[in-house]
N, C-alpha and C positions, 0 to 999 in steps of 0.2 A: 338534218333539215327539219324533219319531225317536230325535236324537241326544239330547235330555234320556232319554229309556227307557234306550238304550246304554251313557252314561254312569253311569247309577246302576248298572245293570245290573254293567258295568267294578270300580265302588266294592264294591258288593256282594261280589264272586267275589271281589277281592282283601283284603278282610278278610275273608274266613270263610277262607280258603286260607293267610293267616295266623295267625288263632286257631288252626286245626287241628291246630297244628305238634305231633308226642308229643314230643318231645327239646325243650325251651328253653330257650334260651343267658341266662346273665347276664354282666353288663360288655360291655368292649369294649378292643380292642387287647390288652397283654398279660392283661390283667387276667379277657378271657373265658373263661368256662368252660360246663360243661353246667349247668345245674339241677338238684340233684340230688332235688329232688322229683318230678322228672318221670323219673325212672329209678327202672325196676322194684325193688321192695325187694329181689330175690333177687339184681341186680348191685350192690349200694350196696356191698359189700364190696371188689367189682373196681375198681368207681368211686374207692374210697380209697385201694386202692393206684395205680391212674394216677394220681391229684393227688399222689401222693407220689415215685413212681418214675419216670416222664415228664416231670417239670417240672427236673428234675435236669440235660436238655440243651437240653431247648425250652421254652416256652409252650402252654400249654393251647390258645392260638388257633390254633395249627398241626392240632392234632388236630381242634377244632370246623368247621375248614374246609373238613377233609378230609372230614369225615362229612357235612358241609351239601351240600357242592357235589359229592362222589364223584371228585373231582382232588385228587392232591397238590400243595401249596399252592407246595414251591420247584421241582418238579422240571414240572408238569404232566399226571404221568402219572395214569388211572386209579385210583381208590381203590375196591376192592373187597374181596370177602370174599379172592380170592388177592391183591389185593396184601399185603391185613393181615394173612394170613400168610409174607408173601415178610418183609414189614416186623419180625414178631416174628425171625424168623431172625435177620437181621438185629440185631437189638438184644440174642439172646440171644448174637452174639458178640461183640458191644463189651464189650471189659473193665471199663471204667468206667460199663455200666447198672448190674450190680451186681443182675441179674435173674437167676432160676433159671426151668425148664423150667416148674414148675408157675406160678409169677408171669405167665409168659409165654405160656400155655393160657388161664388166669381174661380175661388182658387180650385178647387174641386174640377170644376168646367175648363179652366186654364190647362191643367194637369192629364184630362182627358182629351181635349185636343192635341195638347203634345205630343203623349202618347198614339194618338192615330195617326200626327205627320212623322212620327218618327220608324212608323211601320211601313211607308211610302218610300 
């Protein structure tokens, strides 16, 4: 009787900890992305330029992974608010992002919100 209690109990917590989620993912492999219904309306702006200017060298699953799990997905390092901005640096001096300062602030902020509803 115990382990029947435990077990529902188990099921329980692990679908409500999944409903929960604020950020949710559609697709899978290249194809995922955030949901942009589940993103605040005042970042849906920032949200359209990532699906525009990000996906230019990578996949969107790279990004969603790194918000999910707080690791970068090829390297393993931490994914925080500093690394996301170590990361914008970075991408605002590749030639080929093709991103300016302010592009690079809106997604920086995009990024960092994520990461705080995805800690909720």
């Amino acid at each position: 009787m115990k382990r029947l209690l435990l077990l529902t109990a188990l099921v329980t917590f692990a679908t409500y900890s999944q409903a929960d989620a604020r950020i949710k993912v559609k697709g899978r492999g290249d194809k995922m992305n955030f949901d942009p219904e589940s993103i605040s309306v005042e970042f849906r702006p920032s949200f359209d330029l990532m699906t525009r200017k990000c996906v230019k060298c990578h996949t969107m699953e790279r990004t969603v992974i790194a918000i999910q799990t707080g690791r970068a997905p090829i390297t393993g390092q931490p994914f925080d608010k500093q690394a996301v901005k170590a990361y914008g640096i970075k991408m605002l001096r590749k030639p080929n992002s093709e991103m300016n300062k302010p592009e690079i602030r809106e997604l920086v902020l995009l990024m960092n919100y994520l990461l705080e509803e995805n800690k909720k």
